[in-house]
Every structure is written in C-alpha cells, then in structure tokens.
KOLDREN-572906 format. One line per field, with one value per residue (C-alpha): chain; x, y, z; residue in one letter. Coordinates in steps of 0.02 Angstrom, whole numbers, plus 50000, padded with zeros to 5 digits. Layout:
! KOLDREN-572906
unit	(A ...)
x	(X ...)
y	(Y ...)
z	(Z ...)
code	(A ...)
! end
This chain:
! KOLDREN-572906
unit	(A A A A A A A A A A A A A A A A A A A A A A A A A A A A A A A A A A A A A A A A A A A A A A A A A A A A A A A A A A A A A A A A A A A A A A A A A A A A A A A A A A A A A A A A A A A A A A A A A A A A A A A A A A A A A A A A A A A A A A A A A A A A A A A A A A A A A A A A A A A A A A A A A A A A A A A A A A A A A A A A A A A A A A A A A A A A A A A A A A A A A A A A A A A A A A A A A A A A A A A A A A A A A A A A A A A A A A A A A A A A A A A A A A A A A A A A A A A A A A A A A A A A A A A A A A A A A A A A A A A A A A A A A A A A A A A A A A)
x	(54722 54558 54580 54466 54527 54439 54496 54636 54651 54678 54580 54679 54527 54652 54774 54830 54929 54982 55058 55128 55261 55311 55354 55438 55529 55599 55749 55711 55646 55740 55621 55466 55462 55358 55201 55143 55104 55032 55048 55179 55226 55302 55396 55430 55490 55387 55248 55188 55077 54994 54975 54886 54778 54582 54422 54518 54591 54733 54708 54832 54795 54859 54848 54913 54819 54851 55052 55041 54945 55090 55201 55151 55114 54936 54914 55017 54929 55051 54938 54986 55175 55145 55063 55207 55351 55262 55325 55511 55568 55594 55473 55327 55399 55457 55296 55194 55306 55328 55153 55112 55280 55253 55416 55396 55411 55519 55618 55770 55873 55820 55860 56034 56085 56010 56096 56259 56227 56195 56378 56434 56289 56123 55959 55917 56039 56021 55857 55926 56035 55927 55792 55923 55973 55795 55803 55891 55734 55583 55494 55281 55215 55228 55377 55537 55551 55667 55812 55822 55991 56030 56012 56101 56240 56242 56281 56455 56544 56574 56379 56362 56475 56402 56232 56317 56355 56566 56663 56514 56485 56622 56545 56371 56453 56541 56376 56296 56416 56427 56212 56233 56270 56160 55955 55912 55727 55818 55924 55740 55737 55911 55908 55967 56138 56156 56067 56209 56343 56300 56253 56411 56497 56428 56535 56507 56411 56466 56398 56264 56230 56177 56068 55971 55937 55911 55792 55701 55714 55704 55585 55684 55642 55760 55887 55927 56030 56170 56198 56245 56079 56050 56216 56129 55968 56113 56187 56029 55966 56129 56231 56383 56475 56526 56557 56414 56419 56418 56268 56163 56168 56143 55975 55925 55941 55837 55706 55683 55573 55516 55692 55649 55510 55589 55742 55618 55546 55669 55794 55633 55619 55793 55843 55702 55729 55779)
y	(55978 56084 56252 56382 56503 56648 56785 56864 56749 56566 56504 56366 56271 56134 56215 56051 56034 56217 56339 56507 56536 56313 56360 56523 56502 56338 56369 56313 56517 56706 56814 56873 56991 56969 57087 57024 56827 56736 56879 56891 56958 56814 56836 56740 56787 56935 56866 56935 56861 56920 56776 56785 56699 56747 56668 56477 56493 56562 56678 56703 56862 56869 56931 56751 56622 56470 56522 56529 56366 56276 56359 56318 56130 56126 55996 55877 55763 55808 55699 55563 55594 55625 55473 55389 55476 55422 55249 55307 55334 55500 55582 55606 55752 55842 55825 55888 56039 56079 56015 56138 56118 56120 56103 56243 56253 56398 56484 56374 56525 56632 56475 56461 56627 56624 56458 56520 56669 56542 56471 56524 56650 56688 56697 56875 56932 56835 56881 57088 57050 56971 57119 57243 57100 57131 57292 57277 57166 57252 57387 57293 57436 57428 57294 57227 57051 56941 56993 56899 56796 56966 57086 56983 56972 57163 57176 57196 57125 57265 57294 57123 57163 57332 57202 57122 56970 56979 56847 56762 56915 56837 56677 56746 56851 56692 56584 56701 56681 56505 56502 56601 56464 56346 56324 56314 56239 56073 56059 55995 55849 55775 55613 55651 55609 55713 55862 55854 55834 55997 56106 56078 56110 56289 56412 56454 56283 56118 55976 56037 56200 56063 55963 56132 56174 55993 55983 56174 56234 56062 55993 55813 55747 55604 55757 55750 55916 55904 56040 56088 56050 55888 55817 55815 55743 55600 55589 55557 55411 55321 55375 55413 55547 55515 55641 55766 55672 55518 55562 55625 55453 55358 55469 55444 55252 55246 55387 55346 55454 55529 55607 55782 55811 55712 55824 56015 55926 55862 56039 56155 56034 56025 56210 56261 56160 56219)
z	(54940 54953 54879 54776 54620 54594 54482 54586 54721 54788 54954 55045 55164 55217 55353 55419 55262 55210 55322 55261 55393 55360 55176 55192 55348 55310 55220 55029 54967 54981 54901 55019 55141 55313 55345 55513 55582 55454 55323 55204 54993 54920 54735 54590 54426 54383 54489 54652 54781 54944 55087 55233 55375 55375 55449 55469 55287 55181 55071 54919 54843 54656 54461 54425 54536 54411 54431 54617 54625 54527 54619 54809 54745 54779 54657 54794 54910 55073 55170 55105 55104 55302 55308 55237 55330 55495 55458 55489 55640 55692 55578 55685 55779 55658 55542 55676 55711 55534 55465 55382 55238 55068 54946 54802 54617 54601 54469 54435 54409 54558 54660 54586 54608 54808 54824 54766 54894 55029 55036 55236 55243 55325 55258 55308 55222 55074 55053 55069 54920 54822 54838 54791 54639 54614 54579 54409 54343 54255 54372 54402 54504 54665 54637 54535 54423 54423 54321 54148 54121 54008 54149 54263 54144 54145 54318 54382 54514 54592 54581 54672 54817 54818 54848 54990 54891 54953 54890 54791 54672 54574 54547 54495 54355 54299 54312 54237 54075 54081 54089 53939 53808 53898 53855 54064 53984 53909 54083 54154 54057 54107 54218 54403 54374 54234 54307 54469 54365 54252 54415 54491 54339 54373 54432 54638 54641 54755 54805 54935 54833 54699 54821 54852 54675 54627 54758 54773 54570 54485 54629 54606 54779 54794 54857 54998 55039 55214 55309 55477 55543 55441 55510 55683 55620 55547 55710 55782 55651 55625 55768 55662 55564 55413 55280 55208 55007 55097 55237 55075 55012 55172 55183 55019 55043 55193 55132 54941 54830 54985 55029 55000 55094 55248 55215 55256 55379 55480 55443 55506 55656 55688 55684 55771 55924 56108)
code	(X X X X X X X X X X X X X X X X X X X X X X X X X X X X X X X X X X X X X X X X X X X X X X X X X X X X X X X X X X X X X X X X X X X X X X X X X X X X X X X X X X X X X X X X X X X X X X X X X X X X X X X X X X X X X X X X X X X X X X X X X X X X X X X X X X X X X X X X X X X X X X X X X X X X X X X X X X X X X X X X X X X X X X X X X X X X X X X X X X X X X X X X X X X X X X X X X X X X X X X X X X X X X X X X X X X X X X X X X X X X X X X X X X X X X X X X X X X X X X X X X X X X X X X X X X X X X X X X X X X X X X X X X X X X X X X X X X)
! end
C-alpha cells in the first residue's frame, strides 16, 4: 500500500486499492457522516478523521495518523488478496465494482453495540442512533467519543428508545452489564471457536450478529457473515438454499482465510446491483 504520514495527516497514492465511499458504504462501519463525493468525518473511539479526494489521492486529515493508519488497514497488501479472489469464480465482478474495499480495525465495542442495533434495521438509522449514543461520550471539540463501558452502563433504556434503538435498547443495557465483569482486551486472544461461542452468549447477539463482530471488531477473516444479500450471492455459487449457519460454512469452505474479504466484496456488489 503506498501511503505518506505527516504530522496531522495520511496521503493514500494507491486509489486502485483504497476507496473512501468502498469502506464506508459497504456495510461493516456506523459512525461517519457524508460531506460531499469522496468527502466524509469518519469516528472511532475518541478519534476523529477527515477523508477526502484531492489532486489523484486521499487525503486523511487527523491528530492521530498512526491510529487511522491501523485502523483503515494500510499495513494490508489488498492487491494481493484481489489477486487471489480472481481465482474464484464470481469474484471478478464484484472486485472491480467494489475495488476500492478495505475491511477495518474498529472498536470491538462500538461494533457490538451497532451490530446489536443492526438486527431488522437500516443503516441510516443506525448510524442516527449511534451519533445521539455518542453524545453521552466525552465532549473533543467540535465532536463526542465513544462512550466508555461505564457511560454506557449509565444509560437507560428508556434513554435508548428515546435514541431510536426500540426493542434493542433492552439488550444493550443488558450487554452492557454482562461486558461489565468481562476484560473485552483478553476476549482478543481466544481461538475462533471460543470467541463465537462468548459473543453469542451476549445478550441481543445471534449467530450473524456474531459473524459481523467476529469479522469487523476482531478482524478474524475466516467469517463469513449471511444475510439477505449474501443468500443471493449463495444462490448464485451453489444454486441452493440451505439455511444461513449452514451457507456461512459452505462459504468459508470454499473461500478459506480469504472469506472475509470475499464476503464485503461480494455484499457491496450484490446490493448495489440493478
């Protein structure tokens, strides 16, 4: 990946692999907001970063480059994973629609409580609640963090619905307990197995929820998470339905290590299609 820091900013030379509107509009993220083509305020944690498209490059704009490097993957040859996919069939279509992808590092506990959100939802309006959830973190200037697993706890359910969380507000105040006894930074050293098991042990968490945090806040690629969408892509590989638990394995068998990746590919291709 050819990129540049500089003291309050990252520049992103190779386009063919990194594409702003790829990563943010492809279903794995809820917190940025959309300036204009090309141009959008991404957030993490108590980090904030300005994207946009200048002169034939990206420019990340940032107080934390070396956070926002780690966090947008640029350490990741996605050449090469392209290069790889290719060899499936039905890949090259979607990786040239969607070539731009990369899978983020986020914030495993911003991704669980937008997951949990996500169950028979939409993304605009997950990402409306979790700006107002935002709004109980630490005041940045100009922005809100994250809310700490203490703030969260401090927030009622009636405060969630009030968010527009609905039914869900009730499982984020009882994850929110159950994450209370738990040290999240230990959960990233459990085997893939383990780590499932655990999430859906977690209030307002099943099996696909899992997939997407497995996947998106634990960056464990051999996830492969089903949805809608991803049953058609199914449909169109193997020609049969079968159920969602057993399509995730069926794609994880015939993708490998390289499951996640084909999985935001082949979702941003699929849902955007005529």
């Amino acid at each position: 990946m050819n990129y540049q820091v500089a003291k309050d900013k990252i520049i992103v030379t190779n386009i063919e692999d990194f594409n702003i509107e790829h990563i943010l509009e492809c279903g794995q993220v809820f917190t940025y907001t959309k300036n204009a083509e090309n141009d959008y305020n991404v957030y993490s944690k108590n980090k904030f970063a300005h994207v946009y498209f200048y002169d034939n490059k990206y420019v990340i704009e940032t107080s934390d480059p070396n956070y926002f490097v780690d966090f947008f993957d640029l350490e990741t040859d996605y050449s090469l994973i392209k290069r790889k996919l290719t060899s499936y069939e039905n890949m090259q279509d979607a990786i040239n629609f969607g070539s731009g992808i990369r899978i983020l590092k986020q914030d495993m506990l911003e991704i669980l409580i937008g997951f949990i959100l996500s169950s028979n939802n939409n993304i605009e309006r997950i990402k409306k609640t979790m700006q107002k959830i935002r709004t109980y973190g630490e005041n940045m200037g100009g922005y809100y963090a994250f809310p700490t697993l203490d703030r969260l706890c401090n927030i009622t359910e009636q405060q969630f619905k009030d968010m527009g969380a609905g039914y869900r507000a009730k499982y984020l105040v009882d994850v929110c307990k159950q994450l209370k006894s738990v040290n999240i930074q230990e959960t990233f050293f459990y085997d893939d197995n383990q780590l499932k098991n655990w999430l859906l042990s977690l209030c307002g968490v099943g099996p696909k929820v899992a997939d997407c945090i497995l996947l998106f806040g634990y960056h464990r690629c051999t996830s492969f998470p089903v949805d809608t969408w991803i049953e058609k892509v199914y449909w169109d590989i193997f020609k049969q339905k079968k159920s969602r638990l057993k399509m995730s394995q069926d794609l994880i068998n015939y993708f490998g290590d390289l499951s996640g990746y084909a999985q935001q590919y082949l979702f941003f291709y699929k849902r955007n299609q005529k």
